[in-house]
mmCIF file as gemmi writes it, N, C-alpha and C atoms, coordinates in Angstrom:
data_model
loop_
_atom_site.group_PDB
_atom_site.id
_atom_site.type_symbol
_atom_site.label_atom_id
_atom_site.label_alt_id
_atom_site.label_comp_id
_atom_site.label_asym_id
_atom_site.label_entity_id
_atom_site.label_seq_id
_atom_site.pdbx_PDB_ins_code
_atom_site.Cartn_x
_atom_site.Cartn_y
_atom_site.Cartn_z
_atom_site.occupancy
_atom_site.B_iso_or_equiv
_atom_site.pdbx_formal_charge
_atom_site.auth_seq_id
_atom_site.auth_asym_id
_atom_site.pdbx_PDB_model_num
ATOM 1 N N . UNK Axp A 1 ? 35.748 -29.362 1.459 1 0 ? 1 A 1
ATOM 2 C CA . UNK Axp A 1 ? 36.441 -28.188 0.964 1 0 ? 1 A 1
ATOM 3 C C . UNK Axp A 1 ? 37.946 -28.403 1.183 1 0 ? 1 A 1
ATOM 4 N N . UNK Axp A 2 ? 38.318 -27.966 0.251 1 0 ? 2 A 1
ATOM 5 C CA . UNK Axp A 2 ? 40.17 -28.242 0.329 1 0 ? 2 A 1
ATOM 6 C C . UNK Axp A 2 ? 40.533 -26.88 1.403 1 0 ? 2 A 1
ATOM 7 N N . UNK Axp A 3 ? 41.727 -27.585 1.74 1 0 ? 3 A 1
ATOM 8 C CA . UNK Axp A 3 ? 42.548 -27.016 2.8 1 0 ? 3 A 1
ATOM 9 C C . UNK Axp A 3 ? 43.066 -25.525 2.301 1 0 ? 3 A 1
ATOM 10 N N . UNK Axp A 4 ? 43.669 -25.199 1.296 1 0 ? 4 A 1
ATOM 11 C CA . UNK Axp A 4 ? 43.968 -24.177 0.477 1 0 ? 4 A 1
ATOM 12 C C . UNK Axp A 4 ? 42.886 -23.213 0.442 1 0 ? 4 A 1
ATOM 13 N N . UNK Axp A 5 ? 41.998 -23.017 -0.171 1 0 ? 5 A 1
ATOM 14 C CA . UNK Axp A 5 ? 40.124 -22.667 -0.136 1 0 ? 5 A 1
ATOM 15 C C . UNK Axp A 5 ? 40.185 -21.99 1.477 1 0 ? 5 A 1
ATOM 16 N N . UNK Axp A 6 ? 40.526 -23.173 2.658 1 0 ? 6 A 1
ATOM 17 C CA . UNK Axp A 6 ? 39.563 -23.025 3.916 1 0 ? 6 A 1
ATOM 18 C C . UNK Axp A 6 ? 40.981 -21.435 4.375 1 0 ? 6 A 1
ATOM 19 N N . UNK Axp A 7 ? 41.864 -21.822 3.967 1 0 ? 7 A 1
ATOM 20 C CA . UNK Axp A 7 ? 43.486 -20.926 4.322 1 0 ? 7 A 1
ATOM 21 C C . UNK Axp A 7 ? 43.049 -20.238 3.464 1 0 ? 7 A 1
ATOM 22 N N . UNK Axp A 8 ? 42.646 -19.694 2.448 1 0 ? 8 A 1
ATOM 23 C CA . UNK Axp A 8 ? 42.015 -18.427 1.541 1 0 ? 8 A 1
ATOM 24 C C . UNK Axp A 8 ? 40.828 -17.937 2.769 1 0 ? 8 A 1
ATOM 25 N N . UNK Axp A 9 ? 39.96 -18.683 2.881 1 0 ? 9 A 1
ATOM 26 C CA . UNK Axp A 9 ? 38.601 -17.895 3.902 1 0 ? 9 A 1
ATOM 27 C C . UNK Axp A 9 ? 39.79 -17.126 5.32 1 0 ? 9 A 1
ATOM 28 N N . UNK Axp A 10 ? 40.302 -18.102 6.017 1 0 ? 10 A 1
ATOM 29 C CA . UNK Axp A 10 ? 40.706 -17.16 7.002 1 0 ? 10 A 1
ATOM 30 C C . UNK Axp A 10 ? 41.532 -16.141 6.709 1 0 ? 10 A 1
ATOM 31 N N . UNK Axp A 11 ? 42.308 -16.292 5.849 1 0 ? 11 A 1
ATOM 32 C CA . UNK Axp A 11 ? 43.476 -14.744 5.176 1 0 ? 11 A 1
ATOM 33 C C . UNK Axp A 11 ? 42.543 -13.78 5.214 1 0 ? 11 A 1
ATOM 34 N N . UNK Axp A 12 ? 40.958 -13.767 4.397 1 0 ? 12 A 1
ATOM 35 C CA . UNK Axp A 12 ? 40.391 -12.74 4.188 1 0 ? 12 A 1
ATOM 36 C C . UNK Axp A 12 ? 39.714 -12.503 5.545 1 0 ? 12 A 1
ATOM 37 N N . UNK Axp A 13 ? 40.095 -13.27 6.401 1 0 ? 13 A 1
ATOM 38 C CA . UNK Axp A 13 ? 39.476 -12.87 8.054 1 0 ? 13 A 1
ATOM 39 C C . UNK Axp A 13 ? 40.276 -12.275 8.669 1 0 ? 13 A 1
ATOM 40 N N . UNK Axp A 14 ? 41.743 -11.978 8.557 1 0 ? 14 A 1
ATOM 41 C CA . UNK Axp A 14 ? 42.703 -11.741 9.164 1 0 ? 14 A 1
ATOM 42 C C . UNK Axp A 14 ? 43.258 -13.007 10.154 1 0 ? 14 A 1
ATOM 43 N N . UNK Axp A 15 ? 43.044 -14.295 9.907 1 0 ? 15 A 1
ATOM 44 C CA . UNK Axp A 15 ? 43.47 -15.389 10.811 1 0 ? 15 A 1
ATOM 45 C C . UNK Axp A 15 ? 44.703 -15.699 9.823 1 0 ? 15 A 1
ATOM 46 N N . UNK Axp A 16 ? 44.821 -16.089 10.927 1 0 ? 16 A 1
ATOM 47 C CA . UNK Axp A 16 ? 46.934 -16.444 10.671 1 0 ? 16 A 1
ATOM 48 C C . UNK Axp A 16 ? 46.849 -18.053 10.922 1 0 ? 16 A 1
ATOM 49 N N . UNK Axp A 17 ? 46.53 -18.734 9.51 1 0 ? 17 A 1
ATOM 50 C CA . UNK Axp A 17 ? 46.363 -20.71 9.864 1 0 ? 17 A 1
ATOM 51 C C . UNK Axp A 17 ? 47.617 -21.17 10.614 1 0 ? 17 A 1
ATOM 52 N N . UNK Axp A 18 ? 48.894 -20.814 9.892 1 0 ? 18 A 1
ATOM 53 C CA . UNK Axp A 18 ? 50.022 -21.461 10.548 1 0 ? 18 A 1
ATOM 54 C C . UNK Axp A 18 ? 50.029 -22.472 10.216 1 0 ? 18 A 1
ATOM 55 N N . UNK Axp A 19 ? 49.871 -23.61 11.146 1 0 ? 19 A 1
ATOM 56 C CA . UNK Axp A 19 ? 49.634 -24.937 11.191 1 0 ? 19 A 1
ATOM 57 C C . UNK Axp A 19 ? 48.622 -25.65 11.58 1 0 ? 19 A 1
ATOM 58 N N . UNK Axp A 20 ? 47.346 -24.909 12.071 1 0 ? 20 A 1
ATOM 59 C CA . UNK Axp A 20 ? 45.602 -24.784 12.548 1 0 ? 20 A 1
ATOM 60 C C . UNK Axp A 20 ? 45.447 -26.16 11.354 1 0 ? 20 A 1
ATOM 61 N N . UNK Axp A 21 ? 45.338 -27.017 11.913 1 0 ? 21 A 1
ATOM 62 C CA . UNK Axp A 21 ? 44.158 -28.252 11.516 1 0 ? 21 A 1
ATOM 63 C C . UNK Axp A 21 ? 42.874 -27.835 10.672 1 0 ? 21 A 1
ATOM 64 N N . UNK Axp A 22 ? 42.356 -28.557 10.028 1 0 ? 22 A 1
ATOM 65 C CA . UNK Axp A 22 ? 41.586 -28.048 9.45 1 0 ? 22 A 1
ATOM 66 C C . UNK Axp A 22 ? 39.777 -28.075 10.497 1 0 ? 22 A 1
ATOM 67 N N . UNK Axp A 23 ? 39.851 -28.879 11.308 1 0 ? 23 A 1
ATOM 68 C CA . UNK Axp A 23 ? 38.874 -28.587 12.364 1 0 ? 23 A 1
ATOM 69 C C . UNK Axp A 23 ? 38.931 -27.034 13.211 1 0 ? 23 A 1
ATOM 70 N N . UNK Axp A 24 ? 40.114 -27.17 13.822 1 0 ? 24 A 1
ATOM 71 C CA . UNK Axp A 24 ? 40.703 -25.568 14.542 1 0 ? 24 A 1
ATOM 72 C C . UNK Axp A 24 ? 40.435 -24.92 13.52 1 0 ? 24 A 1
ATOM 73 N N . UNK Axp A 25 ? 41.221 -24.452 12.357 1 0 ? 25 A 1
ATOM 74 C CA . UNK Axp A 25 ? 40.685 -23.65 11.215 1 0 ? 25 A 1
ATOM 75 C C . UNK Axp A 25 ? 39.486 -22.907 11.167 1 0 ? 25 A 1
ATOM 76 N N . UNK Axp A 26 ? 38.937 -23.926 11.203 1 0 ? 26 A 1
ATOM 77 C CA . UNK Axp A 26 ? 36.806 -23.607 10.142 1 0 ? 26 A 1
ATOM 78 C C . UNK Axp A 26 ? 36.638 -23.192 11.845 1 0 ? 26 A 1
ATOM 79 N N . UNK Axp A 27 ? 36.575 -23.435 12.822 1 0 ? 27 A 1
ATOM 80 C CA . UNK Axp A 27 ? 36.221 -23.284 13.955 1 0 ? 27 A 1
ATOM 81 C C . UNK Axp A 27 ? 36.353 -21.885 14.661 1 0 ? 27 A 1
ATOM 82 N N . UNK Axp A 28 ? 37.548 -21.222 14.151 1 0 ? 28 A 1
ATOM 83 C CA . UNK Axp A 28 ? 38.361 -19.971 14.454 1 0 ? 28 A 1
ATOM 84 C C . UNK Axp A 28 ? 37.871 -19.075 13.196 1 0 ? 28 A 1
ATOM 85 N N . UNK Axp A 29 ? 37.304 -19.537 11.971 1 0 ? 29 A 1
ATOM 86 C CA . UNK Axp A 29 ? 36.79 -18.804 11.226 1 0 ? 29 A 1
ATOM 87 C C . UNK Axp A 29 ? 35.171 -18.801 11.585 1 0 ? 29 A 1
ATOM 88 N N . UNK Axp A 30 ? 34.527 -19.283 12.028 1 0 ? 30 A 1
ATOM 89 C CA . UNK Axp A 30 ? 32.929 -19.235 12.762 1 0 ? 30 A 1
ATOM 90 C C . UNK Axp A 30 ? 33.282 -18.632 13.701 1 0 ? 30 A 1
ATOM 91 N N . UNK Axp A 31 ? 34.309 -18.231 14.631 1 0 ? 31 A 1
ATOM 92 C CA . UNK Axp A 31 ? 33.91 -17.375 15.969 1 0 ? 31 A 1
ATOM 93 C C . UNK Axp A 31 ? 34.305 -16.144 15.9 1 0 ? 31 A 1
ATOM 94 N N . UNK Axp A 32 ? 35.184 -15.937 14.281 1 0 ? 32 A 1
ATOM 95 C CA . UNK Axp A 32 ? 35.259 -14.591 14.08 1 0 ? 32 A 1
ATOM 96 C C . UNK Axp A 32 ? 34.224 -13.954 12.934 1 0 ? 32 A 1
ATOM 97 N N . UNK Axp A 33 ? 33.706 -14.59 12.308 1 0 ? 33 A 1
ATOM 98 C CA . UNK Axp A 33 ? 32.909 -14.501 11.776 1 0 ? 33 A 1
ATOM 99 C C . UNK Axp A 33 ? 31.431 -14.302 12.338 1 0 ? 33 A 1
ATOM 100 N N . UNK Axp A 34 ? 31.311 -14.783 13.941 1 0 ? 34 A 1
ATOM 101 C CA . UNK Axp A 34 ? 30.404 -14.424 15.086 1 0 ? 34 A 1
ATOM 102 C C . UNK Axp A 34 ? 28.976 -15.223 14.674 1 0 ? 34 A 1
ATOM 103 N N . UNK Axp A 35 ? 29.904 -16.582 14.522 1 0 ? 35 A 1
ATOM 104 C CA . UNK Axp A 35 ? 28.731 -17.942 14.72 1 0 ? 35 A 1
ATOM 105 C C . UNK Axp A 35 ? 29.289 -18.581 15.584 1 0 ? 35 A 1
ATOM 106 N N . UNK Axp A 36 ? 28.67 -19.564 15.617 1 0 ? 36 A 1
ATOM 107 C CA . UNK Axp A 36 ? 28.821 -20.415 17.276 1 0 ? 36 A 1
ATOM 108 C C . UNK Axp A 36 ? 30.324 -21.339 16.027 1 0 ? 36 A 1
ATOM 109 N N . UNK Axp A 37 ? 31.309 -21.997 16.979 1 0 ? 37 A 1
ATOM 110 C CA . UNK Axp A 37 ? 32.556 -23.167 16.678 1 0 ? 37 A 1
ATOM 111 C C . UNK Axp A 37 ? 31.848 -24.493 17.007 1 0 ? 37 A 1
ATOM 112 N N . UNK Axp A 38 ? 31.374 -24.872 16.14 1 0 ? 38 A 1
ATOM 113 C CA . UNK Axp A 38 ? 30.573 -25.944 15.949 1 0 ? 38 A 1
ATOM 114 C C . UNK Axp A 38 ? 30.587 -26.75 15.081 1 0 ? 38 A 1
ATOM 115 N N . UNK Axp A 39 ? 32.055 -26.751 13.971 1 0 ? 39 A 1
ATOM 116 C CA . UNK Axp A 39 ? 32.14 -27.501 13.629 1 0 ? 39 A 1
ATOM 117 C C . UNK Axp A 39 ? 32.659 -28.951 13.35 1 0 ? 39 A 1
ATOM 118 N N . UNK Axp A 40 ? 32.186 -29.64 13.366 1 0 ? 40 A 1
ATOM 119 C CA . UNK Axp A 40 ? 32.184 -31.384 13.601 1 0 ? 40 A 1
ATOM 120 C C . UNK Axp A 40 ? 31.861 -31.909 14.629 1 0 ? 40 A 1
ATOM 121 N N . UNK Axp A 41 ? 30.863 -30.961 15.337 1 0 ? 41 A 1
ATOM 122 C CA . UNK Axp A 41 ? 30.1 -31.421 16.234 1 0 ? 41 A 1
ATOM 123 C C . UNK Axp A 41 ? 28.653 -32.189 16.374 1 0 ? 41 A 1
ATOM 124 N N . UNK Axp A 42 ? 28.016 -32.377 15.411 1 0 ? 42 A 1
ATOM 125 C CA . UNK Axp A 42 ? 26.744 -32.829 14.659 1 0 ? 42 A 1
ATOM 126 C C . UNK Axp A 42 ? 27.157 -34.092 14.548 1 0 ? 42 A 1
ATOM 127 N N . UNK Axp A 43 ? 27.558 -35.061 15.456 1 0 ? 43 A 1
ATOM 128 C CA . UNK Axp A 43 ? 27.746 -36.331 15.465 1 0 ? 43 A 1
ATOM 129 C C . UNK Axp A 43 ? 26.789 -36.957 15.185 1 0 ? 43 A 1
ATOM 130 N N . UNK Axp A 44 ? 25.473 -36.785 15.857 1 0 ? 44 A 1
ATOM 131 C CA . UNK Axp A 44 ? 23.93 -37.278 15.305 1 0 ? 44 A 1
ATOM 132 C C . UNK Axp A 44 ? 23.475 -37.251 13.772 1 0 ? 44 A 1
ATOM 133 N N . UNK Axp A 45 ? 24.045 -36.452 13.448 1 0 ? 45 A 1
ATOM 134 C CA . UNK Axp A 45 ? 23.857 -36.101 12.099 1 0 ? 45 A 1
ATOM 135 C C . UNK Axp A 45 ? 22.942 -35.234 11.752 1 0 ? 45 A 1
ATOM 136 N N . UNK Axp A 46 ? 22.818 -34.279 12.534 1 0 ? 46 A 1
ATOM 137 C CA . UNK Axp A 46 ? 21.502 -33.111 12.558 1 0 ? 46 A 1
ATOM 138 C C . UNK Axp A 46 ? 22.385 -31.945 12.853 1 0 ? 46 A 1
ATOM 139 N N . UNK Axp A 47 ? 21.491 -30.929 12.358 1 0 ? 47 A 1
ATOM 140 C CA . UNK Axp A 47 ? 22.479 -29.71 12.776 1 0 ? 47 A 1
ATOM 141 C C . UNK Axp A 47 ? 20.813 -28.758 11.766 1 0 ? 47 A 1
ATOM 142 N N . UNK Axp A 48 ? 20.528 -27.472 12.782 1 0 ? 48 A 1
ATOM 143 C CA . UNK Axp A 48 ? 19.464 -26.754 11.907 1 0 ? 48 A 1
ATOM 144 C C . UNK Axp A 48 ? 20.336 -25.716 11.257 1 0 ? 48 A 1
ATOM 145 N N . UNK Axp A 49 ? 21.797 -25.406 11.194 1 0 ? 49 A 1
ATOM 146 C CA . UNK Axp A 49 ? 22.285 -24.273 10.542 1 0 ? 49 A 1
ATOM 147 C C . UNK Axp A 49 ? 22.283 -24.973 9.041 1 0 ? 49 A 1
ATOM 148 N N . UNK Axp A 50 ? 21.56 -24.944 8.138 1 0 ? 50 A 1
ATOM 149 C CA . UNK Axp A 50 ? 20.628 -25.197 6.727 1 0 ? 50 A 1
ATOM 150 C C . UNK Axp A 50 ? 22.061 -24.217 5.852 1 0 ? 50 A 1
ATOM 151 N N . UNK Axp A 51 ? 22.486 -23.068 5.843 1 0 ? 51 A 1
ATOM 152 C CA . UNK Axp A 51 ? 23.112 -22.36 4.886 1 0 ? 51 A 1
ATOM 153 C C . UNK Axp A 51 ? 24.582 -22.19 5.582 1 0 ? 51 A 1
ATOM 154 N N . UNK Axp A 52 ? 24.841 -23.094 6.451 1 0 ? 52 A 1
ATOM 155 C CA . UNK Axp A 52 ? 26.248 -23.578 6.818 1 0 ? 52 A 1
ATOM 156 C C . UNK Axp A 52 ? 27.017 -23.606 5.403 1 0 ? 52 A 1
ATOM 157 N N . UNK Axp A 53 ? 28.269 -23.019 5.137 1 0 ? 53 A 1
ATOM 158 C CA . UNK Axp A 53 ? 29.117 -23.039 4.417 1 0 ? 53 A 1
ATOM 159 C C . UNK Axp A 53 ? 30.065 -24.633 4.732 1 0 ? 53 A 1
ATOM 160 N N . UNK Axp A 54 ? 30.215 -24.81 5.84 1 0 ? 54 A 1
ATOM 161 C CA . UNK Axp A 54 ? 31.036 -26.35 6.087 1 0 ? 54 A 1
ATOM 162 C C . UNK Axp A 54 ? 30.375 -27.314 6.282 1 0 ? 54 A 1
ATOM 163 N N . UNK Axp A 55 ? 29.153 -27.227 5.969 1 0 ? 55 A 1
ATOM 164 C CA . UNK Axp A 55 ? 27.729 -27.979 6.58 1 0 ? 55 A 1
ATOM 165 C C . UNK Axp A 55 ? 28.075 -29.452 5.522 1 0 ? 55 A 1
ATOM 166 N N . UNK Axp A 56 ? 28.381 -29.789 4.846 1 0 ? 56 A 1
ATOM 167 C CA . UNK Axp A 56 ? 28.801 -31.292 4.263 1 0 ? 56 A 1
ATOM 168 C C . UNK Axp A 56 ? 30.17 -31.39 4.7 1 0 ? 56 A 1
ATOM 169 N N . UNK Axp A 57 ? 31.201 -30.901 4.593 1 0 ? 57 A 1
ATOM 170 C CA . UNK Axp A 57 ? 32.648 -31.41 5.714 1 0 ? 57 A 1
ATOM 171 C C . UNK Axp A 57 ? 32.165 -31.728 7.274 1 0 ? 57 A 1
ATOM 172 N N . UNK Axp A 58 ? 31.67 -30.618 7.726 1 0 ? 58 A 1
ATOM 173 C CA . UNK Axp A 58 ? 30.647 -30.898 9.026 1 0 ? 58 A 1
ATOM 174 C C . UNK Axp A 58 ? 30.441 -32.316 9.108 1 0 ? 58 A 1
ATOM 175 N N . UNK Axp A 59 ? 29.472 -32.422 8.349 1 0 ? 59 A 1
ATOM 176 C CA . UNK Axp A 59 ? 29.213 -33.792 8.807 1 0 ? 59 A 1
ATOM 177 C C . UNK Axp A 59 ? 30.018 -35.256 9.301 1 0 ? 59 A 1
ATOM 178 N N . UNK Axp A 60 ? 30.698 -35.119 7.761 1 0 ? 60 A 1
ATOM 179 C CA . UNK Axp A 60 ? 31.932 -35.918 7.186 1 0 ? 60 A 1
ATOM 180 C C . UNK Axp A 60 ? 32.882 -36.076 8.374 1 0 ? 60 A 1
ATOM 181 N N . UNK Axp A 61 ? 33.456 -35.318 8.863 1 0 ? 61 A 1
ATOM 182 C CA . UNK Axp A 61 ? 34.226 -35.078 9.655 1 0 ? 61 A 1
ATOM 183 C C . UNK Axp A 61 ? 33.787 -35.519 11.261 1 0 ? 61 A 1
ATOM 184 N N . UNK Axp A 62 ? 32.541 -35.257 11.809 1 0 ? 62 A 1
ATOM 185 C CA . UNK Axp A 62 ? 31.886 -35.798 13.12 1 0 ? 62 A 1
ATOM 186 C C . UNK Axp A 62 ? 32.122 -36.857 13.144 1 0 ? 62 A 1
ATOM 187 N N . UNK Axp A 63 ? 31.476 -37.551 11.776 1 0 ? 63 A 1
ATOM 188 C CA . UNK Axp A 63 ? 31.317 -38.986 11.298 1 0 ? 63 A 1
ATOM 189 C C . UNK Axp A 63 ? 32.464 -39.453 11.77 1 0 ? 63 A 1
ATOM 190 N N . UNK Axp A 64 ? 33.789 -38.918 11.133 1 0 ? 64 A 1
ATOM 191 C CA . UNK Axp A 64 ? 34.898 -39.553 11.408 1 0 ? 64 A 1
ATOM 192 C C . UNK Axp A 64 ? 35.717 -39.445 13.192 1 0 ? 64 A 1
ATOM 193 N N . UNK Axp A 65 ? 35.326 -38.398 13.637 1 0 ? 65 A 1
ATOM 194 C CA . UNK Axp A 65 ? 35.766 -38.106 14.68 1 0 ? 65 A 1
ATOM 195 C C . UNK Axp A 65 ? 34.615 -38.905 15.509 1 0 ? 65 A 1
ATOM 196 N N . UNK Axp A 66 ? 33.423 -39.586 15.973 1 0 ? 66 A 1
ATOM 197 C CA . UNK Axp A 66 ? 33.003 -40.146 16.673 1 0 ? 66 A 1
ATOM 198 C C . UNK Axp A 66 ? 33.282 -42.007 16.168 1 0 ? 66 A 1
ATOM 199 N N . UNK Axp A 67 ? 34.016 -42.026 15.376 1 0 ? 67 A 1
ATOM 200 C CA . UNK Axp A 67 ? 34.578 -43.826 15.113 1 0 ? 67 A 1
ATOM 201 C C . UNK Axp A 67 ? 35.543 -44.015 15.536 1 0 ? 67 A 1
């Protein structure tokens, strides 16, 4: 998901991106949104949240952060 898109989701959360990374971002939008900040943590490549909205960046992103 583009960066623009993920800064549209938090505006309509009331989060203020600033300069929030796009990990911090999606992360601060799941804990206000009152899911667990879990994302790019599925380094294994498993994760049971199935209707995850970041659930393919998710991945992508572990991937890259555990190399």
């Amino acid at each position: 998901m583009h960066m623009q898109l993920i800064r549209d989701i938090a505006q309509d959360h009331g989060i203020k991106a600033g300069k929030m990374n796009k990990l911090n971002l999606v992360r601060e939008i799941q804990r206000v949104e009152g899911n667990t900040a879990c994302f790019a943590t599925a380094v294994t490549g498993e994760c049971d949240q199935l209707e995850c909205l970041w659930r393919e960046d998710c991945f992508a992103a572990a991937k890259k952060l555990s190399n």
